[in-house]
C-alpha positions in Angstrom: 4.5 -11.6 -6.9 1.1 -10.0 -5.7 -1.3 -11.3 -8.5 -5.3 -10.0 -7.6 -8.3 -11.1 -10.1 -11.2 -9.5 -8.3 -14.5 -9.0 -9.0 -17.0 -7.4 -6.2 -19.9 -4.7 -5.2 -20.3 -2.1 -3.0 -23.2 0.0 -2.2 -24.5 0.9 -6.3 -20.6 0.7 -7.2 -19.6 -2.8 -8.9 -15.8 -3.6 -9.0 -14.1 -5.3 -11.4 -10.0 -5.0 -11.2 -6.8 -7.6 -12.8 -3.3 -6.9 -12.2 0.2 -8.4 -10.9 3.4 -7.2 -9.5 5.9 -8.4 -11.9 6.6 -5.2 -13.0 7.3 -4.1 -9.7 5.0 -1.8 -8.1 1.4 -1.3 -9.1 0.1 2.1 -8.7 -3.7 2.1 -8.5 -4.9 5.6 -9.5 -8.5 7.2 -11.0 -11.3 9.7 -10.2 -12.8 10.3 -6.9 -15.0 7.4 -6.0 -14.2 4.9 -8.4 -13.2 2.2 -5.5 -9.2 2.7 -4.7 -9.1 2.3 -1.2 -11.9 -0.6 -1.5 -10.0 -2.6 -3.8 -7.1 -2.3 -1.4 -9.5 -3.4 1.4 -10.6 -6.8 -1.0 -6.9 -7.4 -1.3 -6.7 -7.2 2.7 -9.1 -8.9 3.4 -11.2 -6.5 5.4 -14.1 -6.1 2.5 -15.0 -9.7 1.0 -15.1 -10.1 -3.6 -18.1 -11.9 -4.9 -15.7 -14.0 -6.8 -11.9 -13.9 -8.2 -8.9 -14.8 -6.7 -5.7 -12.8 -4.4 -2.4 -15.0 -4.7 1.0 -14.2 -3.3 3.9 -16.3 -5.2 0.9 -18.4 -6.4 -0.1 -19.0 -3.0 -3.8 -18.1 -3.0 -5.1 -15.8 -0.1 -8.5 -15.5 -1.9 -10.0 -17.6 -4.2 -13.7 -17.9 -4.8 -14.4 -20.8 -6.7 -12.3 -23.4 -4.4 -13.5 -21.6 -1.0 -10.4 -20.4 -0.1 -10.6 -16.9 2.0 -7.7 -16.4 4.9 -8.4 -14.1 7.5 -6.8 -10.4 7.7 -4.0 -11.6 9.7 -3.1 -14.6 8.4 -2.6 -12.8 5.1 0.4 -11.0 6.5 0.2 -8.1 4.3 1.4 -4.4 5.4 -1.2 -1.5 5.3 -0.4 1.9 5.7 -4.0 4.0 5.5 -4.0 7.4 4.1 -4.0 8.9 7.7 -1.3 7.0 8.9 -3.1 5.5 11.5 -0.3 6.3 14.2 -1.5 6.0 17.5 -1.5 9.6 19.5 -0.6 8.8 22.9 1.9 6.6 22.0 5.6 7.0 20.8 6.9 6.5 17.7 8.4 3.1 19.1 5.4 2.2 20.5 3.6 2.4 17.5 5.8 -0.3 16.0 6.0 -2.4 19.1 2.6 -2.3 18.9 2.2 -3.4 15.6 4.8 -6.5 16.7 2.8 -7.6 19.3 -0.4 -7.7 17.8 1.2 -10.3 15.2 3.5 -12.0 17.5 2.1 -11.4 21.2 4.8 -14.4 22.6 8.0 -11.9 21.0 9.9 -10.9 24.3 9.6 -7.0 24.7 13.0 -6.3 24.2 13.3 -8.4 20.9 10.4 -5.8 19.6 12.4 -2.9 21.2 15.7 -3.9 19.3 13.4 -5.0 15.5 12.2 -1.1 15.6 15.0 0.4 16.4 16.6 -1.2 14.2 13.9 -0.3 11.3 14.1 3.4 12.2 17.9 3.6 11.7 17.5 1.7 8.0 14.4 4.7 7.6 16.5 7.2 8.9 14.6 8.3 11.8 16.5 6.6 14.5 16.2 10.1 16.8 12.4 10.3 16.7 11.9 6.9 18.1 10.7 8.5 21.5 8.5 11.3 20.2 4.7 10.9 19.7 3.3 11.5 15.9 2.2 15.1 17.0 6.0 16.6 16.8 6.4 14.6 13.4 6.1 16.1 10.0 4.0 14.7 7.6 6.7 12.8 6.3 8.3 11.7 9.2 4.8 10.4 10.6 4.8 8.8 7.2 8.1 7.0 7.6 7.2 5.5 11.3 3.6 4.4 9.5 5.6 2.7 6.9 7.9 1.0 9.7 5.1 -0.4 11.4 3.5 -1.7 8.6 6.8 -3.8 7.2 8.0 -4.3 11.3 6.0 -8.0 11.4 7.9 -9.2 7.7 4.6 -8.9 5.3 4.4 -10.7 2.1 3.4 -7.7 0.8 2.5 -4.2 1.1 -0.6 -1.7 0.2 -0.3 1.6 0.6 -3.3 4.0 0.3 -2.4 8.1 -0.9 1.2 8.0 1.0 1.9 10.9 -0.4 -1.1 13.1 -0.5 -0.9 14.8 3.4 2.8 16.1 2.2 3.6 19.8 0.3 5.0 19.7 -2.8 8.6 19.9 -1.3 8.4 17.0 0.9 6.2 15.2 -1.9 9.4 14.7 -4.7 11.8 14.1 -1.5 9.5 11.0 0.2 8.5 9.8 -3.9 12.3 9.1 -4.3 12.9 7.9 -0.8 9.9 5.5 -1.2 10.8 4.2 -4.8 14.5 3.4 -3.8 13.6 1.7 -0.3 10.5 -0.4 -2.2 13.0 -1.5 -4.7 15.5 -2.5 -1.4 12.6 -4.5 0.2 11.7 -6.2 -3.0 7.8 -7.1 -1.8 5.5 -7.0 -3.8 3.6 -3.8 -3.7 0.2 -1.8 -4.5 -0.1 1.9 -3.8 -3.1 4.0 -4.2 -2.5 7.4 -5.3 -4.5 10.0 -7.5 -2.1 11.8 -8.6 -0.6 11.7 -12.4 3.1 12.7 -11.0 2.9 9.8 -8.1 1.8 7.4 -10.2 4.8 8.1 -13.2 7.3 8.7 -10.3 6.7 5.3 -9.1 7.5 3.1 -11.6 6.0 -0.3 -12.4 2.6 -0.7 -13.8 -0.2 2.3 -13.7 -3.8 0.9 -13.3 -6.4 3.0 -14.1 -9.4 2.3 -12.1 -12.8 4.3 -13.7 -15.9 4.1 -12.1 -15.1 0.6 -10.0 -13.3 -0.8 -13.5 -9.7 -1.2 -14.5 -9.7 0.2 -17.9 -6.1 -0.1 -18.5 -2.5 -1.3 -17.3 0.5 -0.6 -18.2 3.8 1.1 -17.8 3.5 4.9 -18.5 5.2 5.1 -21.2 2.2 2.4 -22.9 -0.5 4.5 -21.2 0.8 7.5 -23.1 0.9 6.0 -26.4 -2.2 4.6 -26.4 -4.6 5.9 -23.8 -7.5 4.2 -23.2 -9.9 6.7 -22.2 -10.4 10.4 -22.1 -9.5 10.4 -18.3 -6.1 8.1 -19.2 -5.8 11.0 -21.4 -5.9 13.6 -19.5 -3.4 11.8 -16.9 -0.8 11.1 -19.0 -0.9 14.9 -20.8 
């Protein structure tokens, strides 16, 4: 379980967020600007909280008030950016191998070789291996992003807007690919996403982050019931 307590500022916007994964995936949606991706980035380690704690199957990553504060990669936790982040000039492979040997440079070549082929055949994009993300869809550029970022075995994964550079016909395809293969993995999981239909299509708990604040969490269904804003209101009608 991914638990985060966070509190933290940046620029004018001052963030304040509490949630766990017991549910099963946590879905991170709001407004424009009201700190998604940088609450992601706290989790990751890249931006730094004032004060709270990050713990993973109580194991504490983060945790202000006993000094605690592991660096990005000895957190071990998959990121997949909104953009993908795939490298251009090299092949889908590559981009995982990659990935491999930046966590474990001593992993023989072809041991990294066989671990992403062997991830593209359980993502079901074993005959794209050798193709660079420019011939890729959306969603198939999507699916090698994904493989890199679980390639290394994270402890958990974050997952800003996966959805939001597909159509709408790819969109309900990769939603249902993505639930069933998170609920496979069984890690612990936050995925940003600002859209009402993601976040209901995912499952798990829905926190509702307003202006750098989480102002409610909770299953849909609970959201729906009792909404605790007008913009919870509007996302759940």
């Amino acid at each position: 379980m991914l638990d985060v307590r966070l509190e933290g500022r940046v620029g004018p916007l001052s963030l304040s967020a509490a949630f766990d994964t017991s549910r099963g995936p946590v879905v991170v949606t709001g407004p424009n600007g009201s700190g998604k991706t940088t609450l992601l980035l706290m989790i990751l380690g890249v931006r730094k909280p004032a004060r709270g704690r990050v713990s993973i199957d109580g194991v504490p990553l983060f945790d202000s008030e006993v000094g605690v504060d592991w660096a990005v990669e000895a957190r071990r936790i998959g990121y997949l950016p909104q953009t993908f982040g795939l490298f251009p000039h090299l092949s889908a492979r590559e981009n995982v191998e990659f990935a491999l040997a930046c966590r474990a440079p001593r992993t023989p070549a072809r041991s990294r070789r066989e671990r992403a082929r062997e991830l593209f055949a359980d993502l079901g994009i074993g005959p794209l291996a050798e193709l660079r993300p420019s011939a890729l869809s959306a969603g198939e550029r999507q699916r090698v992003a994904l493989a890199r970022a679980i390639a290394a075995e994270p402890r958990a994964l974050l997952l800003d807007e996966p959805f939001a550079a597909l159509d709408i016909g790819a969109r309900r395809h990769v939603r249902v690919f993505l639930r069933e293969y998170l609920e496979r993995l069984r890690l612990p999981t936050v995925i940003v996403s600002h859209d009402a239909k993601d976040a209901q299509a995912m499952g798990g708990t829905i926190a509702v982050l307003e202006a750098g604040r989480v102002v409610q969490a909770g299953a849909w269904s609970e959201l729906l019931e009792s909404p605790a804003s007008e913009f919870v209101r509007e996302l759940t009608t």
